[in-house]
C-alpha positions in Angstrom: 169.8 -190.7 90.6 171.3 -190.5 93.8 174.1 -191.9 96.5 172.9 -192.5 100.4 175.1 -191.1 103.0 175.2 -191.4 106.6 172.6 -187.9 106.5 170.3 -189.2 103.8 170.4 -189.3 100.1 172.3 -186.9 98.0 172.5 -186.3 94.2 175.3 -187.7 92.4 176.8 -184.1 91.2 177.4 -183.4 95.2 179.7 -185.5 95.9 182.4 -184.2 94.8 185.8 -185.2 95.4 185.7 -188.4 96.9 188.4 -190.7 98.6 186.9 -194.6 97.5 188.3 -196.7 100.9 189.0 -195.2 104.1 187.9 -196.2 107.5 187.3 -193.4 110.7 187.0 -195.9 113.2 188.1 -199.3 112.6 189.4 -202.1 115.4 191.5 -204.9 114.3 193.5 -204.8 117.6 191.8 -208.5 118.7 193.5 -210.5 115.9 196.3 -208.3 115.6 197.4 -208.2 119.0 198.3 -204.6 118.2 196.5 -201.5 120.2 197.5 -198.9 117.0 195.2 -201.0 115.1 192.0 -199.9 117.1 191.2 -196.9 115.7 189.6 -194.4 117.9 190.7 -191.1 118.3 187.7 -189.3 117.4 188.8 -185.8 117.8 192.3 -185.9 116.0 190.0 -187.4 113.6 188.1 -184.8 113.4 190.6 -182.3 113.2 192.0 -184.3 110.1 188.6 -184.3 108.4 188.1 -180.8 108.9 191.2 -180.0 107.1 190.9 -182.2 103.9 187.6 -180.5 103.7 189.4 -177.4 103.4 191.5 -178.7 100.8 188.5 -179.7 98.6 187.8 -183.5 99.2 183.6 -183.7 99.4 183.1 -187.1 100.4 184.5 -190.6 101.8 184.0 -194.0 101.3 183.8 -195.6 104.6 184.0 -199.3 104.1 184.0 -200.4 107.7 182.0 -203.2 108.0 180.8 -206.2 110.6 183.4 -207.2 112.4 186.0 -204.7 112.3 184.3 -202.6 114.9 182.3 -200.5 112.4 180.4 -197.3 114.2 177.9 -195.3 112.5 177.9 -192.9 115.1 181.5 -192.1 114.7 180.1 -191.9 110.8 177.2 -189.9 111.4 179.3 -186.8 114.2 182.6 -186.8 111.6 179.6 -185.8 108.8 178.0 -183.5 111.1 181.1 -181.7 112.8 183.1 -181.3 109.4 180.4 -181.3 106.6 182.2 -183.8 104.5 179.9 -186.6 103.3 180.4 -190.1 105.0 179.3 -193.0 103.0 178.6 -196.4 104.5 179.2 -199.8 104.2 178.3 -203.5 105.2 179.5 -206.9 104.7 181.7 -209.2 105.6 185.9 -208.5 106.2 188.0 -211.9 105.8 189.2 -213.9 108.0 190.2 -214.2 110.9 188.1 -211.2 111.1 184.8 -212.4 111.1 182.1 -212.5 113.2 182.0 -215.9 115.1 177.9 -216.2 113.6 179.1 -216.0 109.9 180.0 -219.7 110.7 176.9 -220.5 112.0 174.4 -218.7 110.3 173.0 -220.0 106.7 173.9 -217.9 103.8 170.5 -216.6 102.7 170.0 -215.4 106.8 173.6 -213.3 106.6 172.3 -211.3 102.9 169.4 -210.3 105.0 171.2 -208.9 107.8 173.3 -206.9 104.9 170.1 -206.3 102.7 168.7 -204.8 106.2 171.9 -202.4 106.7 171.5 -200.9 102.9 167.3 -200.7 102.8 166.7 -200.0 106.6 169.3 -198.9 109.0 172.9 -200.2 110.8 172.5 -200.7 114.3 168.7 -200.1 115.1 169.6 -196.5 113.3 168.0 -195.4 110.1 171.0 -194.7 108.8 171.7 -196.8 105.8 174.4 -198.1 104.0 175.7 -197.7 100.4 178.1 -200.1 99.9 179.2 -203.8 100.1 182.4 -204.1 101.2 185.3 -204.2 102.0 184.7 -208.1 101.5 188.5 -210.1 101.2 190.3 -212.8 99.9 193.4 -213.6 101.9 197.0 -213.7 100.2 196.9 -215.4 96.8 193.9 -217.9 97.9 190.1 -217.2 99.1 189.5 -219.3 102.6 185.9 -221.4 102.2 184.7 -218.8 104.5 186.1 -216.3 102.5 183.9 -217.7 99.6 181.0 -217.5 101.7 180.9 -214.2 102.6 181.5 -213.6 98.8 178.2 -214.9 98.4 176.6 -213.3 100.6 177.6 -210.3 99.1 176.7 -211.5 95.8 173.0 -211.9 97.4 173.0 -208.7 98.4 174.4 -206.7 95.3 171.6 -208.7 92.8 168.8 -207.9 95.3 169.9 -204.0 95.9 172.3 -203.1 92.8 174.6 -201.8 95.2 178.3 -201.3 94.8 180.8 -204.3 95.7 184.1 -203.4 97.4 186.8 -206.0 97.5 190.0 -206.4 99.3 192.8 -208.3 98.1 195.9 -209.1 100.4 198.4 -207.4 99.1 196.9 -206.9 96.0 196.7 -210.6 94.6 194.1 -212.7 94.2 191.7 -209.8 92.2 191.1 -212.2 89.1 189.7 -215.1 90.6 187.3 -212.2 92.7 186.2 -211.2 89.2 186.0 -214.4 87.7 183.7 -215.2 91.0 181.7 -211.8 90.0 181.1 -213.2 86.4 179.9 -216.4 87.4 177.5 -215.0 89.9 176.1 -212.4 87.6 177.7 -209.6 89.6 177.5 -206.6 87.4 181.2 -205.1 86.8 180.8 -201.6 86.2 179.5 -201.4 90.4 182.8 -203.3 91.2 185.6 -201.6 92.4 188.5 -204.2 93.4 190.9 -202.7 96.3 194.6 -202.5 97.2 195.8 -202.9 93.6 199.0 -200.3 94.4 200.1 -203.0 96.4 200.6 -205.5 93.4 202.2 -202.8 90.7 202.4 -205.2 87.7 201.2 -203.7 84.5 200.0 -206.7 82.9 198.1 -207.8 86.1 196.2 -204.4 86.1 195.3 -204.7 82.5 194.1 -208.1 82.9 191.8 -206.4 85.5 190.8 -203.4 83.8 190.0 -205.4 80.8 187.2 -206.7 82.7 185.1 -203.2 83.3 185.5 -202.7 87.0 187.5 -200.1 88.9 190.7 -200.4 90.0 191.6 -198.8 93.3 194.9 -197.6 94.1 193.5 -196.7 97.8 197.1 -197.6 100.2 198.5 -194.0 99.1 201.4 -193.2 101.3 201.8 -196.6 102.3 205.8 -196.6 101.5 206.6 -199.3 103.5 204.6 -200.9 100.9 204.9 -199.6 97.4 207.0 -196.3 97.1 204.3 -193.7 95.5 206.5 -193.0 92.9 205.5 -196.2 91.8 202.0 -196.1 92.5 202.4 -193.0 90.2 204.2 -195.2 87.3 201.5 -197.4 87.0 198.3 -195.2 87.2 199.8 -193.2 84.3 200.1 -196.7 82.4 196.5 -197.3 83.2 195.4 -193.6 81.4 197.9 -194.2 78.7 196.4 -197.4 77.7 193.0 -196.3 78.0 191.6 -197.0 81.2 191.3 -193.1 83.3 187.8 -193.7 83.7 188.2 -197.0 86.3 190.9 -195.7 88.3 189.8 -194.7 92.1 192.1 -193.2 94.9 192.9 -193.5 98.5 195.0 -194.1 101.5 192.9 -196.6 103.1 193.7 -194.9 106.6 193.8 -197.4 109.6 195.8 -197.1 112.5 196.1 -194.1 115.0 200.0 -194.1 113.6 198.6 -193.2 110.4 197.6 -190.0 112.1 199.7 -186.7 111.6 199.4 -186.1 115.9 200.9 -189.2 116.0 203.9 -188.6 113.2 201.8 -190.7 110.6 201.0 -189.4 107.1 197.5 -188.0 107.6 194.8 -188.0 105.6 196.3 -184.8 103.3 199.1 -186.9 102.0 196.9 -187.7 99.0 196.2 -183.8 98.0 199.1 -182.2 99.5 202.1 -184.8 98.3 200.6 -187.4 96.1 198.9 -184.9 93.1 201.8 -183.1 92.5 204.0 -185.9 92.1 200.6 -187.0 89.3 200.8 -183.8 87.7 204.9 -183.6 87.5 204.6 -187.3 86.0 202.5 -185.3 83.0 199.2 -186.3 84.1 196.7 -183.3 84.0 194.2 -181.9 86.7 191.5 -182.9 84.3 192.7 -186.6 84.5 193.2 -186.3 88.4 189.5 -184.5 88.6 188.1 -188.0 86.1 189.7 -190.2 89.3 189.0 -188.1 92.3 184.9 -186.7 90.8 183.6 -188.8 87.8 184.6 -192.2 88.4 183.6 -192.2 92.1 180.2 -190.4 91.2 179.8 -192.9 88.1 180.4 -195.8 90.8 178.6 -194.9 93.2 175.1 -193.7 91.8 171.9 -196.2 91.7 
């Protein structure tokens, strides 16, 4: 079995260690009025990439999709210049980030144009993508567009079997996305539902776990958010109630503040400050290796 990157198809015991949901090029800067959020600093980028390589992460999840300024060739030189693997994705954001002919188009026209980026190739490239996602409910309700694209999706995961990636605002609205997977036949174990270290509520996670998909605490670092000591609180609940083998990691890195040049947290926060606070909580490397190795490479293979 095997997972496609951005340089072809690799086997599932290469991947390695893998961060679930991070973007390396991303603008959101035309709703958001806000130039940090167009992300496209290629070479402190690159620099960054290069180092978590040194420090042992394999692989990312790159879940930049149409309409947030997605660029494979950004993929395809941060792959080639720092040997990580790159792993793409397409679908639909939320809104208002969507492309002005997801309203137009009919629903069985958009699954083709997805279908297309995982069988054939993103931009006229042949470089395919792996995943759908990130594909996002806003804050405690999904828009009727937002419940379009989720269909979409849907028609794209039962015609390819590949991976869906969801978003949730803030964390909420992750059980009526599953209870939209279950009535669509989406198959749970290739769901992995996002941002849910920005909702730490114990019951609420087991309520999502109980359902077979992964959970994704993928904002690591994000204080101003959830302080990680909490983040930390709540994945060792998961393990101690059973579910290690569905928790995924992250920071879900999006604006050029994020960057260490630029005073942010960098992409290292995860290894260099986040696992030791794990392992000083009492959880073990094994348990760490299960959420960084297995459960990405169990996800991700088709």
């Amino acid at each position: 079995m095997s997972i496609i990157t951005v340089n072809g198809e690799i086997d599932k015991n290469s991947l390695g260690s893998t961060y679930i949901h991070e973007h390396l090029s991303v603008d959101l800067s035309a709703h958001k009025k806000d130039p940090d959020t167009n992300f496209d600093d290629v070479e402190s980028l690159i620099d960054e990439i290069k180092n978590i390589k040194s420090k042992g992460i394999d692989s990312i999840v790159e879940v930049t999709n149409r309409g947030m300024g997605r660029n494979i060739e950004v993929m395809k030189r941060v792959s080639d210049e720092t040997g990580i693997n790159v792993i793409a994705s397409t679908g639909f954001y939320k809104e208002p980030f969507l492309p002005s002919y997801v309203y137009e188009m009919e629903e069985k026209e958009l699954s083709k144009l997805l279908i297309k980026d995982l069988t054939e190739g993103i931009d006229n490239t042949d470089i395919k993508a792996h995943v759908i996602g990130e594909i996002g409910t806003s804050k405690d309700t999904m828009t009727d567009m937002e419940h379009k694209i989720f269909r979409v999706a849907a028609r794209a995961h039962l015609e390819t079997g590949r991976v869906f990636s969801t978003h949730t605002t803030l964390g909420t609205y992750a059980i009526k996305q599953i209870e939209f997977m279950k009535k669509h036949n989406i198959d749970l174990s290739k769901v992995v539902i996002g941002h849910l270290d920005l909702n730490c509520d114990s019951d609420y996670h087991l309520r999502i776990a109980d359902n077979g998909c992964y959970l994704a605490f993928d904002t690591i670092g994000k204080n101003n958010y959830e302080k990680d000591e909490k983040r930390v609180k709540y994945i060792k609940n998961l393990i101690d109630r059973g579910h290690l083998n569905q928790i995924v990691l992250s920071q879900d890195i999006t604006r050029k503040s994020h960057l260490k040049i630029n005073g942010g947290i960098g992409y290292d926060h995860l290894i260099d400050n986040f696992i030791p606070k794990l392992l000083e909580a009492g959880i073990t490397q094994a348990q760490i290796d299960k959420m960084l190795k297995e459960n990405p490479r169990e996800l991700l293979d088709i």
